[in-house]
N, C-alpha and C positions, 0 to 999 in steps of 0.2 A: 504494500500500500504506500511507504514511501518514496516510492522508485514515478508513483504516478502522481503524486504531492510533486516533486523535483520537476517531473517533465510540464504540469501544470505549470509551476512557477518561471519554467524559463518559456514557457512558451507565450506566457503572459509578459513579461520582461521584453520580448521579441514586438512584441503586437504593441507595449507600449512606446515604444521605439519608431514605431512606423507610423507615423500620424500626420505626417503630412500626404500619406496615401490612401491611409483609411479617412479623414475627412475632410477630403479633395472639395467636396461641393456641399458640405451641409453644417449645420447649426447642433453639433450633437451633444446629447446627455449621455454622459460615458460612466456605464460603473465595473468598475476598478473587480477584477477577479477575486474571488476569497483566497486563491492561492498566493495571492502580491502579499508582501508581511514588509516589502520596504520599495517607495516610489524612486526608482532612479535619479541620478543627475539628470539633470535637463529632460527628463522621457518625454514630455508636451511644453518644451521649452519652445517659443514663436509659433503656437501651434493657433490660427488663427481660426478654427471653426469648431472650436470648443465652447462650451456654453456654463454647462454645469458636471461638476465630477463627483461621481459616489463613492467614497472610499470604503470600503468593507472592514467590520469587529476584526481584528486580529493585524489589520499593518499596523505595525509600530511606529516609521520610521519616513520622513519625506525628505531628499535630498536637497542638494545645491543646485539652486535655479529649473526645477522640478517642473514648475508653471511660468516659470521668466518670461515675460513680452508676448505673454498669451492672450488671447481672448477671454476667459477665463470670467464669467461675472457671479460663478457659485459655488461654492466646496463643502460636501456633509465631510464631517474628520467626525468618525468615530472615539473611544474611550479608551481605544489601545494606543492611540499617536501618543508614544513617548519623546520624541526629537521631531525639529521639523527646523532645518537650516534656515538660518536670517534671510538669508537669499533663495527663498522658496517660491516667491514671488516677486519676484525684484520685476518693475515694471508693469505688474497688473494697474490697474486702477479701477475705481467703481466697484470691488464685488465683494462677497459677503462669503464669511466662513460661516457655515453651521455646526454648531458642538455645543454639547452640554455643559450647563453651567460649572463652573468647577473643574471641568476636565482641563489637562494641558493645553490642549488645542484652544481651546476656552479662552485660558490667560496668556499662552500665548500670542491669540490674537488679540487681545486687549492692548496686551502690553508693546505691541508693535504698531498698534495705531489701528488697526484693519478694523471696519464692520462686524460685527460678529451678534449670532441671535442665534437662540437655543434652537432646536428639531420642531418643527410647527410653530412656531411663531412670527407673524405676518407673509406667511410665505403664499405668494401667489401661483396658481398652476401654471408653469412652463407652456407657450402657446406658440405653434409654429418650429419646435425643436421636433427633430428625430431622436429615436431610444438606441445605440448601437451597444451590446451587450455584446461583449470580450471573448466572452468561451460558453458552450452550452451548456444547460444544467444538468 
C-alpha cells in the first residue's frame, strides 16, 4: 500500500508542475491530491488561470514562491499546514486564505498582512470557474 501512497504522490508532484498546460484556457478550482503532504517551490508559480486552491487534511508544508505572481484570488489551508514560506505568495494581490481560526495558516496569514476568514464565512459560490480534480477517486 505504500508503494501506491509514493506513486500517488509523485504523480501528483508531476501534474503540479505542469500548469501552464493543464490551464491553458480556463479559470480553475484546483484541489490539491490527498496524497500532496508538501506544495513544491514555485509548483503554480505565474500560473495565470488559477482561481481558487483546495488544499487537503494532511499537507503540512507550502514552499518558496509556491503561488508567486499567480492568479490566485483563494486558498482553503487546512489544520495540518505547519510551515508555509514568506514567499508563498510573493506577488499575489486581492485574495483571501481560508483557515481556521487559531490554526497556523490562520496566524500566519494574519501576521503577514493577507485577508484571511474562517471555512464559511462570507464566502460567495464561485460563478463561471471550472472544477479540475488532480487524480480520480
Amino acid at each position: 500500500m505504500k508503494w501506491k501512497n509514493r506513486i500517488a504522490g509523485v504523480l501528483a508532484v508531476m501534474l503540479l508542475n505542469a500548469c501552464s498546460a493543464a490551464f491553458a484556457q480556463t479559470n480553475a478550482v484546483v484541489r490539491i491530491p490527498d496524497a500532496v503532504k508538501i506544495i513544491e517551490e514555485e509548483a503554480f508559480s505565474g500560473c495565470m488561470s488559477i482561481s481558487r486552491v483546495e488544499v487537503p487534511e494532511g499537507t503540512a508544508e507550502i514552499r518558496a514562491k509556491a503561488f508567486a505572481g499567480s492568479s490566485l484570488s483563494e486558498i482553503c489551508l487546512p489544520d495540518s499546514v505547519e510551515a508555509i514560506a514568506d514567499d508563498a505568495f510573493e506577488g499575489c494581490t486581492d485574495f483571501v486564505i481560508e483557515a481556521e481560526a487559531g490554526s497556523y495558516a490562520y496566524e500566519w496569514a494574519l501576521n503577514k498582512g493577507y485577508s484571511v476568514r474562517e471555512p464559511g464565512e462570507n464566502q460567495a459560490p464561485p460563478q463561471g470557474e471550472d472544477e479540475l480534480p488532480w487524480l480520480p477517486a
